[in-house]
C-alpha positions as CSV (number, residue, x, y, z in Angstrom):
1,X,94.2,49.9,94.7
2,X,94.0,53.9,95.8
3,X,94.6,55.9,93.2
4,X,95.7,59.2,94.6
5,X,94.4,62.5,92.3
6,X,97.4,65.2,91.7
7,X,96.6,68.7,91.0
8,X,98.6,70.0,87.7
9,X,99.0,73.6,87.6
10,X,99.3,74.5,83.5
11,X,99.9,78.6,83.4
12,X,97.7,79.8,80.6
13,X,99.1,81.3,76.9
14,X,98.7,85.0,76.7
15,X,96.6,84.5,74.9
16,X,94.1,82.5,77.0
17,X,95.2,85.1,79.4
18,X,93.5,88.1,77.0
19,X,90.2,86.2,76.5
20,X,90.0,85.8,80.0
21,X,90.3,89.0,80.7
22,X,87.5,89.9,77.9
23,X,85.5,87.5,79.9
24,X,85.6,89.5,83.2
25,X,85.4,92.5,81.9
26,X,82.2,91.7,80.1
27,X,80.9,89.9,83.3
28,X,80.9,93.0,84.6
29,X,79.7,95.1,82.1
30,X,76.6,93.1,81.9
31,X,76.0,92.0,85.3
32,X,78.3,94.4,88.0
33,X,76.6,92.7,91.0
34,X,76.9,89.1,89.7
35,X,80.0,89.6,89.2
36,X,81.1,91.2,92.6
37,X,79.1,88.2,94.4
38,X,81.9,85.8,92.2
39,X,84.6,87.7,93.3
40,X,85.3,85.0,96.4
41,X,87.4,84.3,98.9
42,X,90.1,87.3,97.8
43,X,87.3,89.7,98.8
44,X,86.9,88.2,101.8
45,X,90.1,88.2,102.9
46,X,90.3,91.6,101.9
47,X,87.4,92.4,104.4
48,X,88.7,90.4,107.1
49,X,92.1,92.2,106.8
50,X,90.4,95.6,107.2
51,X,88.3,94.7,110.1
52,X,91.7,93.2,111.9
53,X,93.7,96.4,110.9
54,X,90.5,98.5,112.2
55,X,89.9,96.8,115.7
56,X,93.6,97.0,116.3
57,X,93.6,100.8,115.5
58,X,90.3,100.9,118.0
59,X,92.7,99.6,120.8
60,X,95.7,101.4,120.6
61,X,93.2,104.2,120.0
62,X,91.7,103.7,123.2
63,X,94.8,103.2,125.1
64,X,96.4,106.8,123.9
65,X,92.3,107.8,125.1
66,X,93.6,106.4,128.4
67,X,97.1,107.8,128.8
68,X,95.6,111.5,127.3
69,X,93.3,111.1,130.7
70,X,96.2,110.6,132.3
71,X,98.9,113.0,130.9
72,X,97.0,115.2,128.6
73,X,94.4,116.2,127.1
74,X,96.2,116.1,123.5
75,X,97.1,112.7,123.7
76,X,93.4,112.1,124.0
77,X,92.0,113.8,121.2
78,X,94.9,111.8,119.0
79,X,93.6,108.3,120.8
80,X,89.8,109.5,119.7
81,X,90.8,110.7,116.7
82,X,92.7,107.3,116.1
83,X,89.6,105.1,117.1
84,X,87.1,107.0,114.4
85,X,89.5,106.9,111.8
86,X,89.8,103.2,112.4
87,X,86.4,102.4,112.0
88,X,86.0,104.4,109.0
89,X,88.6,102.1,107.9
90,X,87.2,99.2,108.4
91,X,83.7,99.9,107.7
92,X,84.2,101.2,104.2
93,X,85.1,98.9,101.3
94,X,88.0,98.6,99.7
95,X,89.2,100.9,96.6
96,X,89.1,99.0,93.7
97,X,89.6,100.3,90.0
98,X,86.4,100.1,88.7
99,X,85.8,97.8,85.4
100,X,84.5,101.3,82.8
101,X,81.4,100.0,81.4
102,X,81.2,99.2,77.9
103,X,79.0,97.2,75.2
104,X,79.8,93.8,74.7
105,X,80.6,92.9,70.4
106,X,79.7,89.9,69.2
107,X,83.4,88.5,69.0
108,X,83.2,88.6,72.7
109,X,85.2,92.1,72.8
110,X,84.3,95.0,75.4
111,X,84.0,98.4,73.3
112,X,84.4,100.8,76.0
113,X,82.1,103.8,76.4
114,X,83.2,106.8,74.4
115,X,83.5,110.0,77.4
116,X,81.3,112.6,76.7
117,X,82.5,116.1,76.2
118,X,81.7,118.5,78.2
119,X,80.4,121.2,75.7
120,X,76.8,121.1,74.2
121,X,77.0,120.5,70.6
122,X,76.4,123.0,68.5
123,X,78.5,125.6,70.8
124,X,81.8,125.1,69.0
125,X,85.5,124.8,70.9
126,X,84.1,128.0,73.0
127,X,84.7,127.0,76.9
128,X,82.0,126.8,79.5
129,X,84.2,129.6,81.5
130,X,84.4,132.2,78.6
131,X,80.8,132.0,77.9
132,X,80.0,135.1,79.6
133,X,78.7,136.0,82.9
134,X,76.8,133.7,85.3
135,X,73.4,134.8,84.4
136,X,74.1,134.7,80.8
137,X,74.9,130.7,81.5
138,X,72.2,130.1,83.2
139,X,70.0,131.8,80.7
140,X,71.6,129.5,77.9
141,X,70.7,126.6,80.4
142,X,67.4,127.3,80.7
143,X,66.8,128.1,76.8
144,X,69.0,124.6,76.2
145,X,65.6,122.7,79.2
146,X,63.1,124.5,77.4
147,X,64.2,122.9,74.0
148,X,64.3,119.5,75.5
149,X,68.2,119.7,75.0
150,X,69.0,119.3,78.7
């Protein structure tokens, strides 16, 4: 007697659905490259797809290359034009929103980096333009290296 195995597909609460997302998003808080390595077979597919989409742009690149010899010269410079931009294509990764780092809580939370602002402290709401001149910025730069302020 065979008994045959059947996968069930249960959709997770939401959630089972939030933890999991905690999860990644402190995988790749901690370990970015790790986690990129575990992304898998969507990634690859991803690549593979760009590589397709940029050989096929290298032909019918070449082929306008072929009628510009042939017709003109403009039709050329497109084809050329065509083939570079195609292998920029697929030669650079994909953009991907980037996980913002964070510190990981003890409950298992991400806390998200808090921006920086922009102005020093100690300077008040005063913007970086209405500081005065150029020189006198890059006097209050050097003053601000000098203390150890950076």
């Amino acid at each position: 007697m065979h008994a045959e195995r059947q996968e069930v597909t249960v959709p997770l609460s939401e959630h089972e659905q939030q933890l999991l997302e905690q999860m990644e998003q402190a995988l790749y808080a901690e370990d970015p490259k790790f986690a990129s390595q575990m992304q898998g077979a969507g990634a690859r597919a991803a690549a593979r797809r760009r590589v397709a989409i940029g050989v096929v742009g290298v032909v019918v690149g070449l082929a306008l290359v072929l009628v510009g010899v042939n017709t003109t010269m403009w039709i050329g410079a497109i084809g050329f034009a065509v083939m570079v931009a195609a292998v920029a294509f697929a030669l650079t990764p994909p953009r991907r929103g980037k996980a913002s780092l964070g510190a990981v809580q003890p409950d298992g939370t991400v806390r998200r980096a808090a921006p920086r602002p922009k102005a020093s402290p100690g300077k008040g709401a005063k913007s970086r333009r209405s500081s005065g001149s150029f020189m006198d910025r890059m006097e209050e730069r050097w003053d601000r290296r000098k203390d150890g302020g950076y």
